[in-house]
KEKE-3310 file (N, C-alpha, C; in steps of 0.2 Angstrom, whole numbers, plus 5000, padded with zeros to 4 digits):
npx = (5342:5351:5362:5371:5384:5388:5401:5409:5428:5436:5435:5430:5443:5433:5420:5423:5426:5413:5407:5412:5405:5391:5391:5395:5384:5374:5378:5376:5361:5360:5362:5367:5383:5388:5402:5407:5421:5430:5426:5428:5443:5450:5441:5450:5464:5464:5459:5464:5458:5446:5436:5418:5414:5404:5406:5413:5412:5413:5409:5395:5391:5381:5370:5356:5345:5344:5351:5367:5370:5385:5391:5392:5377:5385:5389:5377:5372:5379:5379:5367:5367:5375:5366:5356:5346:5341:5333:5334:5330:5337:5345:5353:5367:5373:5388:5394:5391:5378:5368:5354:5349:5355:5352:5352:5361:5376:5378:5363:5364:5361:5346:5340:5345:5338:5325:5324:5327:5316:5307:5301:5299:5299:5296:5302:5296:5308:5309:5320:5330:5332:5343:5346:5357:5362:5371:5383:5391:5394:5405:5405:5401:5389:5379:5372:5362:5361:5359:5353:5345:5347:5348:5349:5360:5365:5377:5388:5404:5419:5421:5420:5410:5389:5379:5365:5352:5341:5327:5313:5297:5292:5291:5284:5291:5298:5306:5321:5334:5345:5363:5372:5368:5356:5347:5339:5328:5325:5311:5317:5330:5327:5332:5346:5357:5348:5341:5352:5352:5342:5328:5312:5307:5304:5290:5297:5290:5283:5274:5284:5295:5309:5312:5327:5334:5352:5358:5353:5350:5340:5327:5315:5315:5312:5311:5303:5292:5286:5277:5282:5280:5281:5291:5308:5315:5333:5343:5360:5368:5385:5396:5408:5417:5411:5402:5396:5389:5380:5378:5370:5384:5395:5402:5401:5410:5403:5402:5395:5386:5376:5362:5349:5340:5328:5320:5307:5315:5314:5314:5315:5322:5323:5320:5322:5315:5315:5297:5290:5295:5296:5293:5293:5299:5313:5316:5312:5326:5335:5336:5330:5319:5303:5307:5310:5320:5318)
npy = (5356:5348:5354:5346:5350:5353:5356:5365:5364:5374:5389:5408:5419:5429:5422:5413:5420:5423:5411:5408:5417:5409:5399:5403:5409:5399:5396:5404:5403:5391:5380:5363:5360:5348:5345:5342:5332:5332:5346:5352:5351:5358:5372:5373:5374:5386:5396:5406:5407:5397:5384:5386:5374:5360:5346:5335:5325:5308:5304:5294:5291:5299:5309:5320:5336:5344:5347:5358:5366:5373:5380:5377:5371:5360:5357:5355:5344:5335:5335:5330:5319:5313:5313:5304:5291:5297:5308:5321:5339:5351:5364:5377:5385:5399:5395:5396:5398:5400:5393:5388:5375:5379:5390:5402:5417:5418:5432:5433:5423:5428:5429:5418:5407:5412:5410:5397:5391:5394:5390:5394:5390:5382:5368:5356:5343:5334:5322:5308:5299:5282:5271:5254:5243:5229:5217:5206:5210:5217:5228:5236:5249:5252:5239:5238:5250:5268:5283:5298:5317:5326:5322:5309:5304:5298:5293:5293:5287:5283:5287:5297:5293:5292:5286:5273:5274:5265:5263:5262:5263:5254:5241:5246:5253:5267:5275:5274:5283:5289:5302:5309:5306:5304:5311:5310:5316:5324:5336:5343:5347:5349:5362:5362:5352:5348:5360:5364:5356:5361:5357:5358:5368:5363:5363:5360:5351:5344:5329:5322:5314:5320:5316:5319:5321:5321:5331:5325:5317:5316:5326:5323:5321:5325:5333:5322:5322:5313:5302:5300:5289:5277:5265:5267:5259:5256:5252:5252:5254:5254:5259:5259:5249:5252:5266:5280:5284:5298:5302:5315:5322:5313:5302:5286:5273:5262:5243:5242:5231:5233:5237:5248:5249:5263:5271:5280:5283:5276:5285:5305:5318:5334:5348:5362:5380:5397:5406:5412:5406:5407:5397:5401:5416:5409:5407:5420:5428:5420:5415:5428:5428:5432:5446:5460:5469:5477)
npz = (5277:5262:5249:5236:5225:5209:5194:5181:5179:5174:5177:5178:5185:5190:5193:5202:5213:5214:5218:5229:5237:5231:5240:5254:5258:5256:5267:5276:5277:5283:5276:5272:5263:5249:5240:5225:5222:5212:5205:5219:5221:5211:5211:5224:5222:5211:5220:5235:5244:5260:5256:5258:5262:5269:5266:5256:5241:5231:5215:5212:5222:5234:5242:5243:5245:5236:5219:5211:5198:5192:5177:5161:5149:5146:5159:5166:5161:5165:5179:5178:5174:5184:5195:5191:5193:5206:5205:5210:5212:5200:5199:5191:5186:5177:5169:5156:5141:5131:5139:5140:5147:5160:5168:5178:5185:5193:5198:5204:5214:5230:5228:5222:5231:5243:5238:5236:5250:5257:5249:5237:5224:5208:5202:5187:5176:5167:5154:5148:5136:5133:5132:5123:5117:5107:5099:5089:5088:5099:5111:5122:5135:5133:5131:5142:5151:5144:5148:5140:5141:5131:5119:5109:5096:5078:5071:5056:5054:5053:5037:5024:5016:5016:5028:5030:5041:5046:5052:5063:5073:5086:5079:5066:5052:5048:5040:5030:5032:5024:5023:5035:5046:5059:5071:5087:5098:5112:5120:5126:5123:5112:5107:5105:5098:5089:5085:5077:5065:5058:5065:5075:5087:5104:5116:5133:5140:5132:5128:5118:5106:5092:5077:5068:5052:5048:5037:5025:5013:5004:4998:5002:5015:5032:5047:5060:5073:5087:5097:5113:5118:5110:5105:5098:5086:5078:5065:5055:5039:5032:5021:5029:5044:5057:5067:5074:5091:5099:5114:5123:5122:5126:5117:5108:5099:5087:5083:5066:5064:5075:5085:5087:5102:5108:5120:5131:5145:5162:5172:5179:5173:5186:5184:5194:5194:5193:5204:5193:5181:5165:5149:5137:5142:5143:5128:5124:5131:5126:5114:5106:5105:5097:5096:5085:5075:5065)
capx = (5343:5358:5362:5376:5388:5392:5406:5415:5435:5440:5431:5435:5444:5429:5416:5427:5424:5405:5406:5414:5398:5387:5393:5396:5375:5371:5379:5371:5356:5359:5364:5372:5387:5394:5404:5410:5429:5433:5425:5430:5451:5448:5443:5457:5471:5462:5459:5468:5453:5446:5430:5413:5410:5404:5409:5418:5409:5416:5407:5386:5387:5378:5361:5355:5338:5346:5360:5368:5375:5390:5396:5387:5373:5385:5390:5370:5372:5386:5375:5361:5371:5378:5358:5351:5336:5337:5327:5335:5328:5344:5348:5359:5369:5378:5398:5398:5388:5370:5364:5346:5347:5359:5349:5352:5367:5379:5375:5358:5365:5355:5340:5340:5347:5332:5319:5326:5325:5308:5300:5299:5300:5294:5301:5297:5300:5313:5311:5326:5329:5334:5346:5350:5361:5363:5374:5385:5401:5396:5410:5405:5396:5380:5377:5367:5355:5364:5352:5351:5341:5345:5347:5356:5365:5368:5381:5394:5411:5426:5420:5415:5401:5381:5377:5359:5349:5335:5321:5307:5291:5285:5292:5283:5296:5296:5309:5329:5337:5352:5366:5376:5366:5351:5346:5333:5330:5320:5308:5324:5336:5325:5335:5353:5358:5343:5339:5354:5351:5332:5323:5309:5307:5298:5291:5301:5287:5277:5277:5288:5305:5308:5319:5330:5340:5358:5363:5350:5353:5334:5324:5309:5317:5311:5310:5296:5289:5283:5273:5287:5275:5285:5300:5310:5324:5337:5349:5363:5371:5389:5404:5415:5415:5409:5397:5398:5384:5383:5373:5375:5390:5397:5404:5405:5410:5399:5401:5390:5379:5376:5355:5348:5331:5327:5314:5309:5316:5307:5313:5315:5326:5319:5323:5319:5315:5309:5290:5286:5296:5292:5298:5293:5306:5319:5316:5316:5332:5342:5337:5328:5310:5299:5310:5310:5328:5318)
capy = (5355:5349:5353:5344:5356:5353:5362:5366:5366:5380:5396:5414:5422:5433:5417:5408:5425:5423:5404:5408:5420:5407:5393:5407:5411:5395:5392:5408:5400:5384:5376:5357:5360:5345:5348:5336:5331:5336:5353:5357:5353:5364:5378:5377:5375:5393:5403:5407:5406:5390:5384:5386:5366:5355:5338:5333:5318:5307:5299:5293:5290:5305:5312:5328:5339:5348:5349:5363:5364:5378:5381:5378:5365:5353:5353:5353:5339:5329:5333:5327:5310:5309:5312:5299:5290:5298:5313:5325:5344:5352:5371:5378:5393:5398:5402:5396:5401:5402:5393:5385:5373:5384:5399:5408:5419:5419:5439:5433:5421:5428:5427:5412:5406:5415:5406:5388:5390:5398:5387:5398:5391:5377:5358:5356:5336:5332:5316:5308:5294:5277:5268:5250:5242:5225:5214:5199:5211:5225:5226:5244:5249:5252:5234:5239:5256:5273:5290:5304:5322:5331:5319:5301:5305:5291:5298:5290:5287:5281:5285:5302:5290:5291:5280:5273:5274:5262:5268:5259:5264:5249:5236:5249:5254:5274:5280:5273:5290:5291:5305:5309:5304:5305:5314:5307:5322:5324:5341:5347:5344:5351:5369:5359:5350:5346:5366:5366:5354:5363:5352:5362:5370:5360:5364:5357:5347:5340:5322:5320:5315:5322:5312:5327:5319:5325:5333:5320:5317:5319:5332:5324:5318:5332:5332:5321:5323:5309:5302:5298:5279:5273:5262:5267:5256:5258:5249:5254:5253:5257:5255:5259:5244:5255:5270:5284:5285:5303:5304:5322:5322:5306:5298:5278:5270:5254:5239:5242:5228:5237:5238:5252:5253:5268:5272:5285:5281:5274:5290:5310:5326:5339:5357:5369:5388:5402:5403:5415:5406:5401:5393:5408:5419:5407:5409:5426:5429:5416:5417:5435:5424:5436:5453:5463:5471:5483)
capz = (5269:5259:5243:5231:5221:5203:5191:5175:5182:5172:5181:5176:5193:5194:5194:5206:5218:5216:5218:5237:5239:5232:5246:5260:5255:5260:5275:5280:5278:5285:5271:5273:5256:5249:5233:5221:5223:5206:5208:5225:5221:5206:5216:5229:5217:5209:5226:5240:5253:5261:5254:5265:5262:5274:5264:5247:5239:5222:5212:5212:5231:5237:5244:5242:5242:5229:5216:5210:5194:5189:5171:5155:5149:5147:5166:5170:5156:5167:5182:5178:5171:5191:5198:5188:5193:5213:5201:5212:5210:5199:5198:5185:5187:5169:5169:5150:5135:5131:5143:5140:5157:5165:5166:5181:5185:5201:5201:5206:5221:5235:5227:5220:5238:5247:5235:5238:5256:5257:5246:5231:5215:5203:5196:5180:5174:5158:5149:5145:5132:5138:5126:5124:5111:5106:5091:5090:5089:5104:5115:5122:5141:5130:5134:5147:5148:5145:5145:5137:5142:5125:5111:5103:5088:5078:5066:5051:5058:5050:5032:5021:5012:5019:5031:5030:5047:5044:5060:5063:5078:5089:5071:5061:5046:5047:5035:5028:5034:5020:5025:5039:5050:5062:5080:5090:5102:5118:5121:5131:5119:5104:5106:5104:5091:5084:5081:5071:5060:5055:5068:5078:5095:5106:5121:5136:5146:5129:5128:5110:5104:5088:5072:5062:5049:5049:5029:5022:5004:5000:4998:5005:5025:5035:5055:5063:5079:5087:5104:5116:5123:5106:5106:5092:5084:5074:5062:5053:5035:5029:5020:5036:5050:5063:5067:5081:5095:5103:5119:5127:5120:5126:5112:5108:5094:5090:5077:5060:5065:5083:5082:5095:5102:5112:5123:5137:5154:5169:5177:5175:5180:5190:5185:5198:5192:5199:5202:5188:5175:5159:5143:5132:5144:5141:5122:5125:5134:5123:5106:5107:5103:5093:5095:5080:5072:5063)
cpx = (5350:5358:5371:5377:5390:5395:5412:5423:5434:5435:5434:5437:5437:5422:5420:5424:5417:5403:5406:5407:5394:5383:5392:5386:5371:5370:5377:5365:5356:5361:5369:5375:5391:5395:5409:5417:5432:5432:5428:5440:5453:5448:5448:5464:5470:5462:5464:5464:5450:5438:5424:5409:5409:5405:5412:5416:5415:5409:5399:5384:5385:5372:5361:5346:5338:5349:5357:5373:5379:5393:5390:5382:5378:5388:5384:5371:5373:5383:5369:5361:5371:5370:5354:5346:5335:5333:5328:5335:5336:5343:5352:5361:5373:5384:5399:5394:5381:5367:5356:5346:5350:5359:5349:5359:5368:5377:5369:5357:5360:5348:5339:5340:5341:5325:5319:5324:5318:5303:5297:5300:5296:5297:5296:5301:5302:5312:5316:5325:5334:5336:5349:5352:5361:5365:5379:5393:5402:5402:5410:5401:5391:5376:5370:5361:5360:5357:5356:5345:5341:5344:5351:5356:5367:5372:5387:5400:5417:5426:5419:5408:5396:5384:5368:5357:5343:5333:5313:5301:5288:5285:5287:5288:5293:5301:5318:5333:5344:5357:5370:5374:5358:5350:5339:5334:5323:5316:5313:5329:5335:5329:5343:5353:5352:5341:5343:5354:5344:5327:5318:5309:5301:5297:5293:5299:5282:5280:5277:5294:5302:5315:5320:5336:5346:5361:5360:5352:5347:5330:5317:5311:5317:5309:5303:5296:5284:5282:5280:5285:5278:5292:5302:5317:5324:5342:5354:5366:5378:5394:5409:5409:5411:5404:5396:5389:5383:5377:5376:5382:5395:5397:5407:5403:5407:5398:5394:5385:5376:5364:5354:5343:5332:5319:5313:5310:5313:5309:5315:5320:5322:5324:5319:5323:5311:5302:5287:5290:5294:5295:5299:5297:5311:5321:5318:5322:5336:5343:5333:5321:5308:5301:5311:5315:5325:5318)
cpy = (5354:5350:5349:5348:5351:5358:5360:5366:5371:5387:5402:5415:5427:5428:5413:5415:5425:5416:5404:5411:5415:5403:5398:5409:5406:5393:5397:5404:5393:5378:5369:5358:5354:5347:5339:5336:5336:5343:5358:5357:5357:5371:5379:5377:5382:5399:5400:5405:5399:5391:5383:5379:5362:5347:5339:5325:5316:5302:5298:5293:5296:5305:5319:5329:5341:5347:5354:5364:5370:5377:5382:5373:5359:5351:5352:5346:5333:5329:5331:5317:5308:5309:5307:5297:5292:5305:5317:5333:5346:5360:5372:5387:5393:5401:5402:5402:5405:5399:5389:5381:5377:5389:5402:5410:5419:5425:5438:5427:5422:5428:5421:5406:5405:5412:5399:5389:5393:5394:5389:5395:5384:5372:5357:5349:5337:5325:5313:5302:5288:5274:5261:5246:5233:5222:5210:5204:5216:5224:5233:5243:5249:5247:5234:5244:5260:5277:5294:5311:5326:5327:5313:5302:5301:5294:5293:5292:5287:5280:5291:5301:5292:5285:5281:5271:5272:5262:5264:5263:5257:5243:5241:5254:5262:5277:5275:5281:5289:5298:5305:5307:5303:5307:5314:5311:5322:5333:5344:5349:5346:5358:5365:5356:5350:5354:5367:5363:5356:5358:5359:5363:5366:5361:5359:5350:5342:5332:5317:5318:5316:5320:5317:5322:5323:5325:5327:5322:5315:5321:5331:5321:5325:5330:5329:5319:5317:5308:5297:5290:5276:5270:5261:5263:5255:5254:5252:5251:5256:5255:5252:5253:5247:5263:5274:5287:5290:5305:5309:5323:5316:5301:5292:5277:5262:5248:5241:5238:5228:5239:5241:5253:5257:5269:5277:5282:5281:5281:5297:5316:5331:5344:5361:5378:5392:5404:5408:5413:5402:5401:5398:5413:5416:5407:5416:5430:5426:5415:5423:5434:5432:5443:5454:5469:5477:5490)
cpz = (5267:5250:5241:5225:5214:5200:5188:5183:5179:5173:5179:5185:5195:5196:5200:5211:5220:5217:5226:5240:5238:5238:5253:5262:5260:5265:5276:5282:5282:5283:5272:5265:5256:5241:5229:5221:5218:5205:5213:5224:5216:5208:5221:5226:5215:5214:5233:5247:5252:5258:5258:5262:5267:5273:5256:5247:5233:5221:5212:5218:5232:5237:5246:5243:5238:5226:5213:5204:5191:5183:5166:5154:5148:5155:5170:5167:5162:5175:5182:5178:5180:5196:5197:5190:5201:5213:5208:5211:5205:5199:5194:5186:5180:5172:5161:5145:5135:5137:5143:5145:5162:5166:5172:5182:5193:5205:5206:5212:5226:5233:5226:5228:5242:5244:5239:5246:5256:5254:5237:5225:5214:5198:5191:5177:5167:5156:5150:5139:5135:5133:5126:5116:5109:5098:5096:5091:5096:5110:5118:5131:5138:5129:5139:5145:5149:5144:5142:5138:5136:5117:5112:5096:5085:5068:5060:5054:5054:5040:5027:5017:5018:5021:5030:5038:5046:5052:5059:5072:5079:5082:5067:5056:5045:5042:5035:5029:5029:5020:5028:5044:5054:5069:5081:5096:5107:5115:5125:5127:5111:5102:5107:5099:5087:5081:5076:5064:5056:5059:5071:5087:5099:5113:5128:5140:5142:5127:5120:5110:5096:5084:5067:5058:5050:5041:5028:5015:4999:5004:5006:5014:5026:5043:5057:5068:5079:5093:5105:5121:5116:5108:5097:5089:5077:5070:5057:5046:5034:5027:5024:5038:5058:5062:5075:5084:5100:5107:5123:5126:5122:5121:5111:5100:5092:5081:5072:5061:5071:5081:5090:5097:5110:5113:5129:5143:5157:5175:5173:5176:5180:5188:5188:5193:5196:5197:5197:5181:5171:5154:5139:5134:5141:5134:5120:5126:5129:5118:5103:5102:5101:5094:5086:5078:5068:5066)
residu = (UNK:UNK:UNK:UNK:UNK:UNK:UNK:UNK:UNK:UNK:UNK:UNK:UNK:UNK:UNK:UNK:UNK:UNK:UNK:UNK:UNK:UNK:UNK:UNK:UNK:UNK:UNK:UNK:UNK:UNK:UNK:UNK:UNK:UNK:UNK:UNK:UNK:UNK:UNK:UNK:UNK:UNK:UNK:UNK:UNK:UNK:UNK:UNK:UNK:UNK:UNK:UNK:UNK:UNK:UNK:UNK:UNK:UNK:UNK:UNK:UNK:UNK:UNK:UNK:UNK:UNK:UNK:UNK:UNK:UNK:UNK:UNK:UNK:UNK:UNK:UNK:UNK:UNK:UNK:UNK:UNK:UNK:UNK:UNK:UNK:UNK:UNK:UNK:UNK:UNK:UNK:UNK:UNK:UNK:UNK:UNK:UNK:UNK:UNK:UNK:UNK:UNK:UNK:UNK:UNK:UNK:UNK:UNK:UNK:UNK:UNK:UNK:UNK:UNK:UNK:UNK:UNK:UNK:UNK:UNK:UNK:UNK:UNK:UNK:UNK:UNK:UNK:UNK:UNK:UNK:UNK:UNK:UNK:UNK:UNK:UNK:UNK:UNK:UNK:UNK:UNK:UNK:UNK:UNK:UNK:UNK:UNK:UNK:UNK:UNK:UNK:UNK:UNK:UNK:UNK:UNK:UNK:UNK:UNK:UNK:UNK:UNK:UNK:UNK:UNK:UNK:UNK:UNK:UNK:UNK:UNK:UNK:UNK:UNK:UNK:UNK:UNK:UNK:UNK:UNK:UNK:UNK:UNK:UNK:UNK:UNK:UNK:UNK:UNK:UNK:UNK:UNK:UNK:UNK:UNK:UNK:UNK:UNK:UNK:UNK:UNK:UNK:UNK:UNK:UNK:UNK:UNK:UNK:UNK:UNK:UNK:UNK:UNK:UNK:UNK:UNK:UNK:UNK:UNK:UNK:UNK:UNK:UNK:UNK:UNK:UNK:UNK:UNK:UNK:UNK:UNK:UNK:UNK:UNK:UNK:UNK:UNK:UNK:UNK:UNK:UNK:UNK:UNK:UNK:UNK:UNK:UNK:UNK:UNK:UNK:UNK:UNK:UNK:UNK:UNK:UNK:UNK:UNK:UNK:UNK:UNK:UNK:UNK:UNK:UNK:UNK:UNK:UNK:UNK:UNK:UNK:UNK:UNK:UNK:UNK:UNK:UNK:UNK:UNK:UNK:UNK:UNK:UNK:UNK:UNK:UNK:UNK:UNK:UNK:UNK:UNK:UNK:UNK:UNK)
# end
């Protein structure tokens, strides 16, 4: 078995100590470890002892049975980016915040460990959205296909006026979005941006993307859920010459006359969990789903 290591640089000293155990864990096991370059010269600048790797990759070249992602949802985020379509199980240990992909803890190391070899647990497919761009002025990578696992944000740039987000389904004319913007959110990506703007929770594996204006400027734009067999496209209005495209936080700025259609990708990420888990836990643990303060 090998797995592929991701991870945040900036590690607390006591994460960095449970990152040597995680690694020491697996070569117990048998474990073939390669670690991502950036990662692995990270931790040897930070610690004193040698890291229990048996290779240091860069870049997309790489094969794995596993990856392994260390920090917060945006370093699951940025491994999921470098997995792309070879839809390689992923794991997530959190070092940052909340956590919603990145739900296990390092404390829980050996277990987690003793599952994956053994056979214990359970992939469960993500969506992503598939984004491609075209206009007479694009001068951007988005030429091609970029993804996305949590959302595209199509946001006003260089302006404090509204921008209009004219949205259509498959040439059928769904709404002029006027405001700040719009967020076109996967089932994975419904508990992140989209939650804050009042969008709803979606569960992780139903097959939706869900449109949450951003500070709409009427009453009646309210979040709508929609079947993800749709090809959604987008056009833009605004004062400003330009308009800002934010896929998982990857931010491009793209001419006003930039027209977007999005679609779900011909492939998927695998999140492996342990076998008793469930979506309703992870609402439980991270936003204290249906507990009562009384």
């Amino acid at each position: 078995m090998k797995v592929a290591i991701f991870g945040k640089r900036r590690q607390t000293a006591e994460d960095i100590g449970r990152i040597h155990r995680l690694m020491e864990c697996l070569g117990s096991h048998g474990v073939f470890v390669a670690v991502e370059r950036r990662f692995y010269d990270a931790l040897t600048r930070e610690s004193d002892a040698v890291l229990n790797a048996d290779d240091v990759f860069d870049g997309p070249d790489f094969s794995a049975d596993f990856a392994l992602s260390v920090g917060g949802d945006g370093t699951f985020l940025r491994t999921a980016c470098a997995v792309g379509s070879k839809e390689i199980p992923i794991i997530g240990f959190n070092t940052g915040h909340l956590g919603f992909l990145a739900e296990e803890s390092l404390a829980d190391a050996p277990d987690v460990v003793g599952n994956l070899v053994e056979g214990r647990y359970i992939i469960e497919s993500r969506s992503l959205l598939e984004v491609r761009a075209a206009g007479d002025n694009l001068r951007t990578g988005l030429s091609g296909a970029a993804y996305a696992l949590n959302e595209v944000a199509i946001l006003r740039h260089d302006s404090a006026s509204m921008i209009t987000v004219d949205t259509s389904l498959d040439d059928i004319a769904v709404a002029s979005y006027q405001g700040d913007g719009l967020i076109i959110s996967t089932p994975t990506g419904s508990t992140a941006y989209n939650l804050s703007v009042g969008g709803p929770i979606v569960q992780p594996t139903a097959p939706c993307w869900v449109l949450s204006p951003v500070a709409p400027h009427a009453l009646t734009m309210r979040p709508l859920v929609v079947s993800d067999n749709h090809v959604i496209e987008t056009s833009v209005q605004s004062r400003a010459e330009t308009y800002r495209v934010n896929l998982d936080g990857r931010l491009l700025v793209l001419p006003i006359d930039t027209r977007l259609s999005i679609r779900r990708a011909p492939f998927a990420v695998k999140v492996l969990h342990r076998p008793d888990h469930t979506f309703v836990d992870t609402l439980s643990s991270k936003l204290l789903w249906g507990m009562s303060r009384r």
